[in-house]
Residue frames as a rotation matrix with the C-alpha (Angstrom) as fourth column:
UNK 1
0.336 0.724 0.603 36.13
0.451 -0.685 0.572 -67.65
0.827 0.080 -0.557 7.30
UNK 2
-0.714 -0.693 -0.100 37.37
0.511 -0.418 -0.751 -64.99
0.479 -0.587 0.652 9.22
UNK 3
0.381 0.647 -0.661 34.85
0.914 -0.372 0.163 -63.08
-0.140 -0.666 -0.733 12.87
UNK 4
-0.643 -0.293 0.707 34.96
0.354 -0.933 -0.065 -59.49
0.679 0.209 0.704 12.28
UNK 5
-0.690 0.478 -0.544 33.19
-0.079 -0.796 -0.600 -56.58
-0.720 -0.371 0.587 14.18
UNK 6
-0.252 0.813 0.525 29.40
0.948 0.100 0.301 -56.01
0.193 0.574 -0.796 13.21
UNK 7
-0.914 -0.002 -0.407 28.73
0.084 -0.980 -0.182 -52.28
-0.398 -0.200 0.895 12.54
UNK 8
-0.209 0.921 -0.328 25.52
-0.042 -0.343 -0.938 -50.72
-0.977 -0.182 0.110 12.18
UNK 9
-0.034 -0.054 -0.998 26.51
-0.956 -0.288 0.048 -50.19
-0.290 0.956 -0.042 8.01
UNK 10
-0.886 0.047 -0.462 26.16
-0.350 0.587 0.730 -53.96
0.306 0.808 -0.503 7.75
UNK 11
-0.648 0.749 0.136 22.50
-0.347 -0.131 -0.929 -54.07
-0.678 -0.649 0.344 8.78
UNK 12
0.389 0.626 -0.676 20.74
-0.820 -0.099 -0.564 -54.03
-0.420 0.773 0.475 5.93
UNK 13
-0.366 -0.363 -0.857 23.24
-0.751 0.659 0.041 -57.36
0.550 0.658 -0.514 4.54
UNK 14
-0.900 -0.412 0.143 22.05
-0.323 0.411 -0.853 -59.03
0.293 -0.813 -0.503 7.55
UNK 15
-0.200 0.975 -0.100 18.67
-0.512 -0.191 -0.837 -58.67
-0.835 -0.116 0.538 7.02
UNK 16
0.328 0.472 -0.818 18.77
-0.938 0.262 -0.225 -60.08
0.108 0.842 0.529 3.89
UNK 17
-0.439 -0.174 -0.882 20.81
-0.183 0.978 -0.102 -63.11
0.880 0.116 -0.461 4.65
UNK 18
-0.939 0.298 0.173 18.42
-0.029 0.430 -0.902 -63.95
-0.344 -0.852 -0.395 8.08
UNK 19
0.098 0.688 -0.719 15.87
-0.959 -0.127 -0.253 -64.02
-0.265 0.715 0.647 5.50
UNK 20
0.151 -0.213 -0.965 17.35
-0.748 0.614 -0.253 -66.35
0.646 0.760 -0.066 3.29
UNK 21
-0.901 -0.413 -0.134 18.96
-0.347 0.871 -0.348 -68.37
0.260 -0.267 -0.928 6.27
UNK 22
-0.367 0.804 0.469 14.92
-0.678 0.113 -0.726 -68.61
-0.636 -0.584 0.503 8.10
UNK 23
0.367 0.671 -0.644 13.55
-0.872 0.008 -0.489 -69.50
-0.323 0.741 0.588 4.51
UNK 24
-0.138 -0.742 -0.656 16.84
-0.594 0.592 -0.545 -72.25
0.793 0.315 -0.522 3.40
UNK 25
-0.631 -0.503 -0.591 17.48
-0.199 0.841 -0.504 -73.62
0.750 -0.200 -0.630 6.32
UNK 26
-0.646 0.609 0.460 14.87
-0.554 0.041 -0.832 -73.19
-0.525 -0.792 0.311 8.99
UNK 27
0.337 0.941 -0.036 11.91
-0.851 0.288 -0.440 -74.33
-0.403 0.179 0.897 6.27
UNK 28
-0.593 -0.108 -0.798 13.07
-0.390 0.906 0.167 -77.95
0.704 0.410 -0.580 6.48
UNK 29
-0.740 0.268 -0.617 11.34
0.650 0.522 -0.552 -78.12
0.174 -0.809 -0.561 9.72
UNK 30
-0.613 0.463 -0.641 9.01
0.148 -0.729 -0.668 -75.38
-0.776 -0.504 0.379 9.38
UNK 31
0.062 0.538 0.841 6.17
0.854 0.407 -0.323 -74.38
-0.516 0.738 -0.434 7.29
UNK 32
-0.331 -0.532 0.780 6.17
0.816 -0.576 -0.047 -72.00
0.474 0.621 0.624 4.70
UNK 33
0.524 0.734 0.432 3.73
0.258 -0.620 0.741 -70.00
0.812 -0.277 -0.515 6.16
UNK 34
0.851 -0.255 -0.460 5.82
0.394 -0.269 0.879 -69.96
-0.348 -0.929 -0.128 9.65
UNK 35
-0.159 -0.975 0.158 8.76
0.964 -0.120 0.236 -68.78
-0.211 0.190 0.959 7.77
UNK 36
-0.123 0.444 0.888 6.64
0.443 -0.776 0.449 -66.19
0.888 0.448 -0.101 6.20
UNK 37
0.849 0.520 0.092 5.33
0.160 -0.419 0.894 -65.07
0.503 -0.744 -0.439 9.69
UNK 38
0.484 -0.599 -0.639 9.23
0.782 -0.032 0.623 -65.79
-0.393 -0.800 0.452 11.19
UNK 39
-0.658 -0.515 -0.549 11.41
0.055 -0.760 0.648 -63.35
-0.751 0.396 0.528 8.85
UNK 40
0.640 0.767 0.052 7.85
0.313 -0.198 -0.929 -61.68
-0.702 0.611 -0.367 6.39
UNK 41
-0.080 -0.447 0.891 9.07
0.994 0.027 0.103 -60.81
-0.070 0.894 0.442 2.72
UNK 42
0.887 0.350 -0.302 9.54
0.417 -0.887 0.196 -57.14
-0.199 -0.300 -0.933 4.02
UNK 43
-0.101 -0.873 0.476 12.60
0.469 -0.464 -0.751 -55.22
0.877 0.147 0.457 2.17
UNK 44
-0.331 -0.759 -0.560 14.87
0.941 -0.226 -0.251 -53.27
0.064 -0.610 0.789 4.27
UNK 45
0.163 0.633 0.757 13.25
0.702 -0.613 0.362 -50.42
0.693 0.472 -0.545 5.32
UNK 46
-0.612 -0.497 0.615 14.08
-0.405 -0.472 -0.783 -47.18
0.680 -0.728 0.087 8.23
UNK 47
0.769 0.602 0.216 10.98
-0.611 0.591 0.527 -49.21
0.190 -0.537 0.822 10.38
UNK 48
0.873 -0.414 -0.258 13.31
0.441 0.896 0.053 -52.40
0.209 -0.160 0.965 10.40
UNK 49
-0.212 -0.953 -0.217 16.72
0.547 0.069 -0.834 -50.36
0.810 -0.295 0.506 10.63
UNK 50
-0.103 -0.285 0.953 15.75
-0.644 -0.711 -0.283 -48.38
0.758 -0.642 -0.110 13.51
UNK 51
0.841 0.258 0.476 14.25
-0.507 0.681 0.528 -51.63
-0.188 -0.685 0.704 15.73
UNK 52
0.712 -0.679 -0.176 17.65
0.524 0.682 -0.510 -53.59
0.467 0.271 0.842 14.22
UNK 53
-0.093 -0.869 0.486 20.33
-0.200 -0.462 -0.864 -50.54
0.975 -0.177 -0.131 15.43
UNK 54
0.582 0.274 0.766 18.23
-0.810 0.120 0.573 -50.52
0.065 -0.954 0.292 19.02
UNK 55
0.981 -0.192 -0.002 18.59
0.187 0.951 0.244 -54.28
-0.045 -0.240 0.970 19.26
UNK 56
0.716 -0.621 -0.320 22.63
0.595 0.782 -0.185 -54.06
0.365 -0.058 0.929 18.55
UNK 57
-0.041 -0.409 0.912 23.45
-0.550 -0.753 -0.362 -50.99
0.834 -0.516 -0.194 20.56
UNK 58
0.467 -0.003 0.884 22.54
-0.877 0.126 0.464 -53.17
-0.113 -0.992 0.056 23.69
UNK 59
0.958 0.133 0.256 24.77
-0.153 0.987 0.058 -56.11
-0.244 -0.095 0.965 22.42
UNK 60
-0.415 -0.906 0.081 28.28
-0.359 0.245 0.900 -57.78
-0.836 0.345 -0.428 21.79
UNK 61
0.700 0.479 0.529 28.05
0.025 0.725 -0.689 -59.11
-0.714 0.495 0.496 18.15
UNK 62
-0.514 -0.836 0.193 30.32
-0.306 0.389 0.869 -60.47
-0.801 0.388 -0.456 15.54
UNK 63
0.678 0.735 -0.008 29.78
-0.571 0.520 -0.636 -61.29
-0.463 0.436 0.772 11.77
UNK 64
-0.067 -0.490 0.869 31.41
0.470 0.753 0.461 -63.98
-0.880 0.440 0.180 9.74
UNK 65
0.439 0.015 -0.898 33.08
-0.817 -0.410 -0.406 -62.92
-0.374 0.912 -0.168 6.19
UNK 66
0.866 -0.387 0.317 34.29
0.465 0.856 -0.225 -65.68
-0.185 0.342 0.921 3.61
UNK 67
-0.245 -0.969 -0.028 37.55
0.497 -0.150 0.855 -65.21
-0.832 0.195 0.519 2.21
UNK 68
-0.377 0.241 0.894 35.60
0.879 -0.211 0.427 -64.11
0.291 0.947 -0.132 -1.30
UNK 69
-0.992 0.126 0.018 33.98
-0.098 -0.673 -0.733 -60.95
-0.081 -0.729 0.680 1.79
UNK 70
-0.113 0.994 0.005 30.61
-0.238 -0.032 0.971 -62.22
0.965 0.108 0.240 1.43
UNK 71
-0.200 0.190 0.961 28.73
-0.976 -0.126 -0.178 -61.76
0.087 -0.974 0.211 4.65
UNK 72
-0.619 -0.274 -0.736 28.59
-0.293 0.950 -0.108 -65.81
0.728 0.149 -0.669 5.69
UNK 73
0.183 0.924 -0.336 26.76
0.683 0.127 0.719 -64.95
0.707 -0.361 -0.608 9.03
UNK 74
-0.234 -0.446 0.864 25.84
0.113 -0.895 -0.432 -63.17
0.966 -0.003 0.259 11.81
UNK 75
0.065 0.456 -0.888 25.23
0.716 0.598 0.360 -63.15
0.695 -0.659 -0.288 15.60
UNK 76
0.148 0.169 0.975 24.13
-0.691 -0.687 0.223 -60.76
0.707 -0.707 0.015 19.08
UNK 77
-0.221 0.182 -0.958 24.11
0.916 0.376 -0.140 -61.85
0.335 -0.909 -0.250 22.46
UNK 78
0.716 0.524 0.462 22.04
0.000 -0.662 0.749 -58.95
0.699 -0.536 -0.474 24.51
UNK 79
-0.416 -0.906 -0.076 23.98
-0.278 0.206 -0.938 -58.03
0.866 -0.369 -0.337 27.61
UNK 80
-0.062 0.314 0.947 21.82
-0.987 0.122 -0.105 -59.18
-0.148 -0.942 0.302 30.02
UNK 81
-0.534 -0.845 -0.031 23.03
-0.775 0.475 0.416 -62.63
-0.337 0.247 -0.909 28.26
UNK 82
0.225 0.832 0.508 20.13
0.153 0.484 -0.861 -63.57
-0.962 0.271 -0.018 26.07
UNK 83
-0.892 -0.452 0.024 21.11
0.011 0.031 0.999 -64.24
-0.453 0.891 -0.023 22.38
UNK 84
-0.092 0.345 -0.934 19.25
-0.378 -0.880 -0.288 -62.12
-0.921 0.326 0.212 20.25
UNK 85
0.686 0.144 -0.713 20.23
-0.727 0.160 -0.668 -63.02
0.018 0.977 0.214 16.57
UNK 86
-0.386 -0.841 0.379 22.44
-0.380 0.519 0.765 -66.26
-0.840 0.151 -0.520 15.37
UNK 87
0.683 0.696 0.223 21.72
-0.138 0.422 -0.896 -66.94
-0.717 0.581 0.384 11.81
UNK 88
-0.311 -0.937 -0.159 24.22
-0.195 -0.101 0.976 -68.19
-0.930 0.335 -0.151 8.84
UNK 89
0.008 0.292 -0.956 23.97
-0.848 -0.504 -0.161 -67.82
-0.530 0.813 0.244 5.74
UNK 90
0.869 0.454 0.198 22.35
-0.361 0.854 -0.374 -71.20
-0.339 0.253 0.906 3.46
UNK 91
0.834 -0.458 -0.307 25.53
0.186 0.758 -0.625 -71.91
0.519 0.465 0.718 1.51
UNK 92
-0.354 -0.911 -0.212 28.30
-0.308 0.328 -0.893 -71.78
0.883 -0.251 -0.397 4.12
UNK 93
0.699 0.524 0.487 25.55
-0.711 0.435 0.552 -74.02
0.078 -0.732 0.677 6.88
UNK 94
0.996 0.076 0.045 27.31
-0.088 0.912 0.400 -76.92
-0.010 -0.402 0.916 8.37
UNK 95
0.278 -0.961 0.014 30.71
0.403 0.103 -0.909 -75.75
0.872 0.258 0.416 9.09
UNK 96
0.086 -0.330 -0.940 30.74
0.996 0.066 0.068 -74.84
0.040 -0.941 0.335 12.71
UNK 97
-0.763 -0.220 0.608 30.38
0.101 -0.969 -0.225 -70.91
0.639 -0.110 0.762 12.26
UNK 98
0.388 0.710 0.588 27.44
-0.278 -0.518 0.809 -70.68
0.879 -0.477 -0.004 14.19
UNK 99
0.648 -0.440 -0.621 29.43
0.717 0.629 0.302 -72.51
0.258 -0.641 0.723 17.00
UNK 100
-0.356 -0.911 -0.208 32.33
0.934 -0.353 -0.056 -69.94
-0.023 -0.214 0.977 16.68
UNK 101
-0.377 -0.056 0.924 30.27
0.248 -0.968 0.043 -67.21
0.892 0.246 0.379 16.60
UNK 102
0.732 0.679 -0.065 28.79
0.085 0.004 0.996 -68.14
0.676 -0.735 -0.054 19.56
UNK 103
0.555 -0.541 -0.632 31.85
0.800 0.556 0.226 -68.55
0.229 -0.631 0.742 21.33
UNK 104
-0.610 -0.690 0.389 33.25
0.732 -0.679 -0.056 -65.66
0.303 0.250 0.919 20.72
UNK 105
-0.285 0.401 0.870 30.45
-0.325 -0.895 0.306 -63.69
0.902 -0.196 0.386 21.79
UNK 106
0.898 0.204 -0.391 30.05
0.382 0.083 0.920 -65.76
0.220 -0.976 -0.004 25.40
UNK 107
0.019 -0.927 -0.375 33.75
0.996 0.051 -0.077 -64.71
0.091 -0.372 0.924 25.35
UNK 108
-0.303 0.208 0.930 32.93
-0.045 -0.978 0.204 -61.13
0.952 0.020 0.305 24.65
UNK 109
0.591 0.733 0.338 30.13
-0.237 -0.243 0.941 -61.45
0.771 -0.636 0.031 27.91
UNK 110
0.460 -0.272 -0.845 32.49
0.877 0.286 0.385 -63.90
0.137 -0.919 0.370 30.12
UNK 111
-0.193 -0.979 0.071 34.81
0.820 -0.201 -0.537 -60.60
0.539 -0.045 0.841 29.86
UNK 112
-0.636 0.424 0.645 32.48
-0.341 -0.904 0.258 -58.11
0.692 -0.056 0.720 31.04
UNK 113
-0.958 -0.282 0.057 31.57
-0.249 0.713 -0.655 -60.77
0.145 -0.641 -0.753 33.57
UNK 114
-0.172 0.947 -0.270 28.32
-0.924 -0.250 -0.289 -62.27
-0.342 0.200 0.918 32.10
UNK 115
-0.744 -0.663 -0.076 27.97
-0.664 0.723 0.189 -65.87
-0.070 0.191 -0.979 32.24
UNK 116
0.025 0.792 0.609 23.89
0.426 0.543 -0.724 -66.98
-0.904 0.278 -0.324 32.56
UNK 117
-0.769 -0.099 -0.632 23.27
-0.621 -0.125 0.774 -67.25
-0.156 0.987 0.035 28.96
UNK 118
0.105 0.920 0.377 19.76
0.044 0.375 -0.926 -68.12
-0.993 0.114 -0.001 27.18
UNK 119
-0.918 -0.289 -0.271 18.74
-0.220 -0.198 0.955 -68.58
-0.329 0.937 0.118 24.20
UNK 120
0.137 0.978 0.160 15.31
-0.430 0.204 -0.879 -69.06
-0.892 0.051 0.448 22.41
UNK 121
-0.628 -0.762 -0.160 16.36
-0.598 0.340 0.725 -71.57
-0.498 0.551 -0.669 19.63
UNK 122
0.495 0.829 -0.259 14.37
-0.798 0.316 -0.513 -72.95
-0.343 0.461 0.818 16.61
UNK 123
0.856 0.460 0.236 14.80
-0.433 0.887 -0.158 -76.03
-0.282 0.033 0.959 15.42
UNK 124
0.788 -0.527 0.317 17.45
0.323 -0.084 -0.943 -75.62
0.523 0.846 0.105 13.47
UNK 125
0.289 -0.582 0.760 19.64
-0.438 -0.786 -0.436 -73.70
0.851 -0.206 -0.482 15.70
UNK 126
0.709 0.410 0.573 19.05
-0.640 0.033 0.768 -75.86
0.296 -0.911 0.286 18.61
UNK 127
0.919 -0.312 -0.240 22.10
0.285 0.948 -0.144 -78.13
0.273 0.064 0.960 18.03
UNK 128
0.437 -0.533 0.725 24.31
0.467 -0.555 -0.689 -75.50
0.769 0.639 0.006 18.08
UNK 129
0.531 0.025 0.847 23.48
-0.813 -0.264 0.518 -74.34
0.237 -0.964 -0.120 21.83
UNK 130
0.984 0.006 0.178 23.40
-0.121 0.756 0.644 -77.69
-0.131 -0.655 0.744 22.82
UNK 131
0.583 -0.810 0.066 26.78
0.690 0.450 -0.567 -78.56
0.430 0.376 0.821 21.17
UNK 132
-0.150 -0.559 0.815 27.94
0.159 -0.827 -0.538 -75.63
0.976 0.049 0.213 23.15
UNK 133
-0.649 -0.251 -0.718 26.63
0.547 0.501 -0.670 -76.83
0.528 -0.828 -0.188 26.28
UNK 134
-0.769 0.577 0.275 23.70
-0.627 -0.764 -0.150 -75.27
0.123 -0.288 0.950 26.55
UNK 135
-0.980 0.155 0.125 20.81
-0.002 0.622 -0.783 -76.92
-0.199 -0.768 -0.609 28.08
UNK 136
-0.673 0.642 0.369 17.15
0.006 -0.494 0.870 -77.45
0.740 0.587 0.328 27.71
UNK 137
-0.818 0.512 0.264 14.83
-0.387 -0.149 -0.910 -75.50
-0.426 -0.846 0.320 30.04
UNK 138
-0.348 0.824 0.447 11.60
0.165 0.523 -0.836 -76.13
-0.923 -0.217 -0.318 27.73
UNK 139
-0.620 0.093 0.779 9.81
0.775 -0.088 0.626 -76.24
0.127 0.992 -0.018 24.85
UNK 140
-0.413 0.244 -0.877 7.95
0.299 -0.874 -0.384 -72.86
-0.860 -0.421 0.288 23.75
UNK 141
0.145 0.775 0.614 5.37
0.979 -0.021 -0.205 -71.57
-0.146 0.631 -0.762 21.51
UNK 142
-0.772 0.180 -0.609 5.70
-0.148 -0.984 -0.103 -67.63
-0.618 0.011 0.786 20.03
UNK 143
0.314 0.820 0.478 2.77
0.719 0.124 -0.684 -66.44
-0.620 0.559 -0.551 18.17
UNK 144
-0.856 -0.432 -0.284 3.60
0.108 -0.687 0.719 -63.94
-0.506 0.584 0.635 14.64
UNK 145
-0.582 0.599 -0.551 1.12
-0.802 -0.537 0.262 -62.57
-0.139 0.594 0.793 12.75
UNK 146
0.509 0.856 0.085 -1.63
-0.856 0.514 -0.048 -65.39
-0.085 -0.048 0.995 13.80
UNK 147
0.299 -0.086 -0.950 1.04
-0.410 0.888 -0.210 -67.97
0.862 0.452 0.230 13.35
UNK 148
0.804 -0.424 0.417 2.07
-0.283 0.345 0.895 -70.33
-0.523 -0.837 0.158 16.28
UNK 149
0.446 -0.615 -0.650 5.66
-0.359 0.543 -0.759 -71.41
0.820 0.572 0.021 15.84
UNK 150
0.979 0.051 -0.197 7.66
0.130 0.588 0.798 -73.71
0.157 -0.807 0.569 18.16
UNK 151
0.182 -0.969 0.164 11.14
-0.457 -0.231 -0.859 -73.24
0.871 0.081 -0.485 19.58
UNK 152
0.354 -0.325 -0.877 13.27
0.657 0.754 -0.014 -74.16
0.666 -0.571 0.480 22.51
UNK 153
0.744 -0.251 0.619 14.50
-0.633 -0.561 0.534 -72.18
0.213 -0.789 -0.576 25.86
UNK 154
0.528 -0.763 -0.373 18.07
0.346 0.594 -0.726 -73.29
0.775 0.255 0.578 26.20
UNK 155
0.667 -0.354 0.656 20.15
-0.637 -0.727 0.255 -71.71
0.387 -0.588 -0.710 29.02
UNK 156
0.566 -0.741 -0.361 23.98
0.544 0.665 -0.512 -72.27
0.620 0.094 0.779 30.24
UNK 157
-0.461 -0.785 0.414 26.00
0.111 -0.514 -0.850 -70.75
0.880 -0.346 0.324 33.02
UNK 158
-0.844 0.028 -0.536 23.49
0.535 -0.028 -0.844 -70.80
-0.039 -0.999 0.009 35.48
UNK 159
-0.897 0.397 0.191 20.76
-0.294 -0.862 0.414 -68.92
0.329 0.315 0.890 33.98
UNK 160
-0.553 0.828 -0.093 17.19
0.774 0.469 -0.426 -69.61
-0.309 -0.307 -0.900 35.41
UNK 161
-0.485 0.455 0.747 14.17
0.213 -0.767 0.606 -68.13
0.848 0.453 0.275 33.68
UNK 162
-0.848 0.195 0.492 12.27
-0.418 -0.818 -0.396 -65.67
0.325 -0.542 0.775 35.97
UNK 163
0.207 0.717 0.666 9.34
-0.928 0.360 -0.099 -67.37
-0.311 -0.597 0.739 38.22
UNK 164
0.335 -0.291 -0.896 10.99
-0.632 0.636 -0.443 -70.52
0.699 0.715 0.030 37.52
């Protein structure tokens, strides 16, 4: 699998496979209902692409293509060096792409000389930081449409979270 440039025109694949990846691979550790509340069964719509372009105008990001050009995954890092989106796609999980996409976007930030790096990481994802040498600050609750779900605050380069 080959890192390419993410461009606004694949939005709308990206949405569907961070669906699929919340629903596959997050809901071994999650309930349905929190999947439902983390990525809702909402088609692609100008509402979602205008809050999705925002979000990767202020970011470095990179997606993963197989060799067959299916989208495989995809990932942001904000520049104020809070990762945003890292999600891969159910049937090409457990091959180190979320790893290399990460890497490739802290390389993107170390160049532009950004180096605290967070992350808010769900279960699922949370090896991935870590195997990258990210750290845990704490455990964390978000609330979505009435649902409580749990995640992790991860952070690597020196980052400290604000009144900390």
């Amino acid at each position: 699998m080959r890192l390419e440039c993410l461009s606004p025109a694949d939005l709308p694949a990206c949405h569907v496979l961070f669906r699929a990846s919340v629903h596959a691979l997050a809901g071994g550790v999650y309930t349905g209902e929190q999947c439902l509340a983390w990525a809702p069964e909402r088609m692609w719509d100008d509402g979602i692409e205008a809050v999705w372009r925002a979000r990767l105008a202020g970011a470095w990001s990179c997606k993963a293509v197989a060799d067959d050009g299916r989208l495989a995954g995809f990932a942001w890092l904000k520049r104020d060096g809070e990762f945003d989106m890292l999600y891969v796609a159910p049937w090409a999980g457990r091959q180190g792409l979320g790893g290399r996409m990460a890497a490739e976007l802290e390389r993107r930030a170390a160049e532009a000389g950004v180096t605290a790096l967070h992350a808010w990481a769900s279960h699922a994802s949370r090896p991935v930081f870590e195997r990258a040498g990210y750290r845990l600050a704490r455990a964390n609750r978000v609330v979505r449409d009435g649902v409580e779900i749990d995640n992790w605050l991860l952070a690597k380069g020196g980052w400290r979270e604000e009144g900390a």
